[in-house]
N, C-alpha and C positions, 0 to 999 in steps of 0.2 A: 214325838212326831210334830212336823211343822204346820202351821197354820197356811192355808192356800188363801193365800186376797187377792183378789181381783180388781182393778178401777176403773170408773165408766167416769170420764172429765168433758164435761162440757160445756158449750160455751166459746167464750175467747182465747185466745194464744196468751193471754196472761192469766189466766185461769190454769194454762196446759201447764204452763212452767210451774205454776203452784204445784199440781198433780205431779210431774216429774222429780220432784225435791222432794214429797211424802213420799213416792214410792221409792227415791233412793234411801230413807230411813229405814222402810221397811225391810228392804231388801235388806240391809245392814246388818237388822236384828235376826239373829239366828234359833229365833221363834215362827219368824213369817216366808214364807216363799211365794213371790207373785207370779200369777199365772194369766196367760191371753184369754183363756174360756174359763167360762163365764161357768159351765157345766163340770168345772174341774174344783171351781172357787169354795172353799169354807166359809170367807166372808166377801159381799162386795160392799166397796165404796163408792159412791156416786160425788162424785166433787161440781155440785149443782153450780148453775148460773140463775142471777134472779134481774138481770136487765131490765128486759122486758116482758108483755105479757104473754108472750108465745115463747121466751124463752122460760120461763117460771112453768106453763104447765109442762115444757118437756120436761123439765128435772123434775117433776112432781109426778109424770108417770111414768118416767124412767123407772123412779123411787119404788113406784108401788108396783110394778112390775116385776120387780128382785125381793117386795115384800109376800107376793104371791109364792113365788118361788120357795120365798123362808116356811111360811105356812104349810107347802107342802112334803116341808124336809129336804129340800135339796139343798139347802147354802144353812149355814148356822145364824148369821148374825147381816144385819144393814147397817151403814152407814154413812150419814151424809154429811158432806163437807159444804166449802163453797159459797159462793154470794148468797145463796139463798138460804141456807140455815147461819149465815152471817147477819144478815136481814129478817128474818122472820122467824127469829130465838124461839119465842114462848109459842107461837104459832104450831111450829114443826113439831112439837113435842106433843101440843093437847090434840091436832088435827093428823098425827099419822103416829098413833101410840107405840104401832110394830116397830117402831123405828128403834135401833138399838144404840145408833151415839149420835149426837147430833154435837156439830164440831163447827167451832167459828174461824174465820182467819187466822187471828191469834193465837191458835191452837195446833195451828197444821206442824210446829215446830215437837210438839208432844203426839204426833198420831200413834209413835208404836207405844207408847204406855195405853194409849186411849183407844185403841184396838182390842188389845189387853182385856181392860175392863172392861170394855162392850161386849167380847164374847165370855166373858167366867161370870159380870154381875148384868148388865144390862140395861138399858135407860141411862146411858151417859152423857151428860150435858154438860159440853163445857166450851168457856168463849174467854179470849182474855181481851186488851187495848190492840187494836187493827195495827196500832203501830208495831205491834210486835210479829206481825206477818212474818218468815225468816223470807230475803231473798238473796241470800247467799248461799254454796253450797254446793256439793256433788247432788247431780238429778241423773236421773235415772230416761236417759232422751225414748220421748214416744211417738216423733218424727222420722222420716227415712233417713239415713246413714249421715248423709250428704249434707243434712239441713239443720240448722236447730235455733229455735228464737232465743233472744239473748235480752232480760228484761232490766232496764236502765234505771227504771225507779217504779213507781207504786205510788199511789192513791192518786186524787185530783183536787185541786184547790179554784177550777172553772167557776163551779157552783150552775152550771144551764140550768134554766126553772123546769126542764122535763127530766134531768136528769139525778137515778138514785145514787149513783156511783161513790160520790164525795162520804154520803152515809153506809155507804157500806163499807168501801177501801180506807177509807179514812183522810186524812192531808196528803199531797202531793210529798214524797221524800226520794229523792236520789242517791244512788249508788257510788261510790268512789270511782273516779278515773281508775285508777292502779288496781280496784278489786271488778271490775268489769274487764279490764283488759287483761287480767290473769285466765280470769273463766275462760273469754273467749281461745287464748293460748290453748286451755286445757280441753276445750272443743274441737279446737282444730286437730289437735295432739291424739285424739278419736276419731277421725276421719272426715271432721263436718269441713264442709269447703263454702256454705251460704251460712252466713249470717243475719238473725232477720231481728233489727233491733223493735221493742217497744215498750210502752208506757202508755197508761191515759192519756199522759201529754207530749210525747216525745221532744218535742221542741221547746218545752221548757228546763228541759233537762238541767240541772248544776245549778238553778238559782235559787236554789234553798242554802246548798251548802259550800257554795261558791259567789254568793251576788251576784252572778253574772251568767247569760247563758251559754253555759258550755259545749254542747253539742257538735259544732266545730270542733273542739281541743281533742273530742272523745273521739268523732271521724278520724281523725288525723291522725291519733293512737293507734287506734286500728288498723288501719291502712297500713301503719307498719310491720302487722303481722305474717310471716310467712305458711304460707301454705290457703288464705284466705283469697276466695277466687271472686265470692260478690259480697259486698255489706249493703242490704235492701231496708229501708226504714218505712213505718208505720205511723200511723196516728200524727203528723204534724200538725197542731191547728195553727192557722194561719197567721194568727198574733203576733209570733216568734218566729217567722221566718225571715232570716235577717241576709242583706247581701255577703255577709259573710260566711252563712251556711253555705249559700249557694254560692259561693268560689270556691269553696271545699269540694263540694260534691263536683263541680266541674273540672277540677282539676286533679280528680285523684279515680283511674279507668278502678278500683275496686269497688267504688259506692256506686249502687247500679242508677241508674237513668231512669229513676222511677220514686215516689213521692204519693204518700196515701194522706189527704189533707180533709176530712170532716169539715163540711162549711156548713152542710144542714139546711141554709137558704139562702137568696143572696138580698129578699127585700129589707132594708132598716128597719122599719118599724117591727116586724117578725124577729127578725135577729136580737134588736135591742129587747121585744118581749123574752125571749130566750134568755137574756142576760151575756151573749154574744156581739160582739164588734163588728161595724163594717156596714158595707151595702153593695148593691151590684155595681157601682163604679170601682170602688176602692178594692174588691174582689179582680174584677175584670182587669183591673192593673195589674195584683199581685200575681195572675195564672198567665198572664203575657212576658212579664219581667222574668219569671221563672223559668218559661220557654225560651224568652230570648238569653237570658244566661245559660242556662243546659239547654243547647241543641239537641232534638230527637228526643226528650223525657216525656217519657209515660207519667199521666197523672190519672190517680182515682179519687174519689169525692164519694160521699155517703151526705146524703138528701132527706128530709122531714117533711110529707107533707098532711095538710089537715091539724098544723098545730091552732091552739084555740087563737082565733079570730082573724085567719088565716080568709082574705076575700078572696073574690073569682079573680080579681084583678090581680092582687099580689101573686096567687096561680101563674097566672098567667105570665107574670115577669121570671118567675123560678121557668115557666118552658122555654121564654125566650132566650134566659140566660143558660140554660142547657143545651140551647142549639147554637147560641156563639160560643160557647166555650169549648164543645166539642170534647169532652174530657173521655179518655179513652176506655176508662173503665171507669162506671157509677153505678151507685147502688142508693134505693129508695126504700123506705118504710114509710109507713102511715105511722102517724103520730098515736103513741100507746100512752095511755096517765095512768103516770105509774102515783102509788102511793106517798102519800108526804112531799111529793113536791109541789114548789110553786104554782105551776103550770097545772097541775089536775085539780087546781081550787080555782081556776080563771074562768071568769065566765064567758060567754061563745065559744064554746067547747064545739065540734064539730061534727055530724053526724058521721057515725061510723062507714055509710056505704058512700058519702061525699070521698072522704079521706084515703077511702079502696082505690075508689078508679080515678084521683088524681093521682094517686102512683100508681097505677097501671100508665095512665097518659105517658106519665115520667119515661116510663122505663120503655115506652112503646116508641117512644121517639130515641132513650137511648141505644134500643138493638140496632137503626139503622144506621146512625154514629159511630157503633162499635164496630158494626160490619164495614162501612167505608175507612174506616183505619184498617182494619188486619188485609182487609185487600189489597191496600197499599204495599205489602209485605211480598207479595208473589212477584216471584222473580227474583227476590234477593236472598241472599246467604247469611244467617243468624248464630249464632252463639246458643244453645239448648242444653239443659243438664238434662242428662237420660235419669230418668224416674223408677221406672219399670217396667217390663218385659208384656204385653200384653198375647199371653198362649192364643184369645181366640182371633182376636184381628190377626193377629200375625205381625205385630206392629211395636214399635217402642212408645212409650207416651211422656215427653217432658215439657220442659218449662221453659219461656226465653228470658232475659232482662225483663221485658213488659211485664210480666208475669208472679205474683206473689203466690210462694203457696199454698192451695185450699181456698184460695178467693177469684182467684183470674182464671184466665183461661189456658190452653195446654198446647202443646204441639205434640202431633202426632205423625210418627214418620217412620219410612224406614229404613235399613242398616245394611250397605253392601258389603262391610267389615265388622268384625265382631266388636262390640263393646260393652263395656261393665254400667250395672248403676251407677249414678253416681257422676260419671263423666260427662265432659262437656266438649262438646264437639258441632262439628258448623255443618248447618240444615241448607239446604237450598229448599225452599218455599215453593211451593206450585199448585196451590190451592186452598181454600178453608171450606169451612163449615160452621154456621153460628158463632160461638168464641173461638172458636181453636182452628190453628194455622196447620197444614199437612204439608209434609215435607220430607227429602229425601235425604239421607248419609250417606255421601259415597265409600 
């Protein structure tokens, strides 16, 4: 009889894709059969995230939440994956005993042997070199139909003093052109029609194994694929945003009008503490230049505030640069110190209730930003991939270009002619509500 595994993946989209490639192994071996419930499962795996510090306790009570479950006879065996038993080896082992594998990155390429022996012997611990992460490979998509991230490379060679990443993912390493654009062939070839590329760095993409940044080359690849409706990218840091990306992206209606760019802050002195480039001028260039080559691009931005010695004043320039910049979708966190980095050894470290409610400030200023663009929308006719059927609204709910998914906001509308998930069909706009656009299909 077969083993029932379940997996709970959390975390980032380059996390998922990890989780999607173990469970196409598993699925492989004709030992294991994965299953959606969690109350069907012999074993679960949790393929933790350990970023930050709100992300480390969820996979930590995710964890003991399915440990409980084990204690009381319902599931056989736990087992955690992921940045966080990637990062905190010996940790995991002496401080959550029940645990029955604990699995490093390096390792996710052997889960079905290590499944194996976590449920016949038990306390399996095993990590190999980050480099040996697999990111090739049939995965097993745990996205809707329509959609599927497509990851370009792995690790990060930034080095930011708050961030753990580098120590955990390992060096920045990229994917081949020719074996990225097979995948995607073989995505499409499954019914995905979005593409959603990412990496830590996405814009550095090919200068390991090309000197050069490729990015462009790999767009342009792309784009020749048939059957691919949007290619949406992720994580640009601003560094490598070169005019040549962007006469790609402008010239080719498959990459969508859209651009997710991490700046974290825009003062110098802040940045440069970070180990980051730039200032608010050089910034306020680069998001104009961008604009003025892609007409109508959505941009999002992810923000840091209360990093240590972070003043009211430098605050106060990250508000003013968020109210010129207007960026259509942002997202803020307070500054988390995390272990072993730079950044959590600095001194003017920031009181935790400071660091709250200047991101609250942040993001108080950005809902009305946000709302004065999506209003901009009513009255006009959009482009939306239908998502899913919603029984109780009575409504369809999807996505436009603006739109990444699982991070942005949605369009909600409805259908005077029948239509499938999945499809993409034009909204006329005639209202909102907080993020999301409501709209009608005729």
């Amino acid at each position: 009889m077969s083993i029932k595994i379940g997996m709970v993946s959390l975390g980032c989209p380059k996390n998922q894709v990890d989780a999607e490639l173990m469970l196409n192994k598993l699925c492989k071996d004709n030992n294991y059969e994965i299953v959606n419930d969690e109350n069907k499962a012999d074993v679960i795996i949790v393929n933790t995230c350990g970023f930050i510090e709100d992300a480390k306790k969820e996979s930590i009570e995710t964890i003991l939440e399915f440990v409980q479950l084990k204690e009381q006879g319902k599931i056989k065996a736990v087992i955690a994956t992921g940045c966080l038993a990637e990062r905190y080896r010996d940790e995991m082992v002496k401080e959550i005993p029940e645990l029955d594998g604990v699995v490093g990155i390096g390792c996710n390429g052997q889960i079905a042997e290590i499944v194996n022996k976590a449920v016949n012997i038990g306390h399996i611990a095993c990590y190999g070199k980050k480099t040996d992460l697999p990111m090739e490979g049939q995965r097993m998509l745990t996205t809707l139909a329509h959609t599927a991230y497509l990851k370009i490379a792995d690790g990060c060679d930034n080095c930011c003093t708050y961030c753990a990443i580098p120590m955990i993912r390992g060096p920045f390493r990229s994917r081949k052109i020719e074996d990225i654009v097979n995948e995607a062939n073989d995505l499409v070839s499954k019914g995905v029609k979005e593409i959603v590329l990412i990496a830590q760095d996405t814009t550095r993409y090919g200068l390991d194994i090309y000197n050069r940044l490729a990015l462009p080359d790999l767009l342009t690849e792309l784009c020749k694929i048939n059957g691919i409706k949007w290619i949406r990218l992720l994580y640009c840091y601003p560094d490598f945003i070169t005019d040549e990306l962007l006469d790609v992206i402008a010239s080719n209606d498959k990459i969508c009008r859209y651009m997710d760019i991490p700046l974290q802050h825009c003062d110098r002195d802040v940045l440069k503490a970070m180990n980051r480039r730039g200032d608010k001028q050089w910034l306020s260039n680069l998001i104009k230049k961008i604009r003025d080559k892609i007409p109508g691009i959505t941009l999002r931005t992810t923000l840091i505030t209360g990093f240590p010695g972070e003043t009211e004043q430098q605050f106060n320039e990250l508000c003013d640069f968020v109210n010129e910049m207007k960026f259509e979708h942002l997202g803020c966190f307070a500054y988390s110190a995390e272990e072993d980095t730079i950044a959590a050894q600095m001194d003017n470290q920031i009181d935790e209730k400071i660091k709250q409610r200047r991101q609250e400030i942040i993001m108080e200023q950005q809902r009305d930003i946000a709302l004065k663009h999506i209003k901009e929308y009513i009255g006009k006719t959009i482009t939306v991939v239908a998502e899913y059927y919603d029984e109780d609204s009575f409504c369809w709910i999807g996505r436009s270009e603006r739109d990444a998914p699982e991070i942005d906001g949605r369009v909600i509308f409805g259908s005077a002619s029948p239509i499938n998930t999945g499809d993409f069909v034009d909204v006329r706009i005639i209202d909102c509500i907080e993020y999301d656009l409501i709209g009608q299909h005729d």
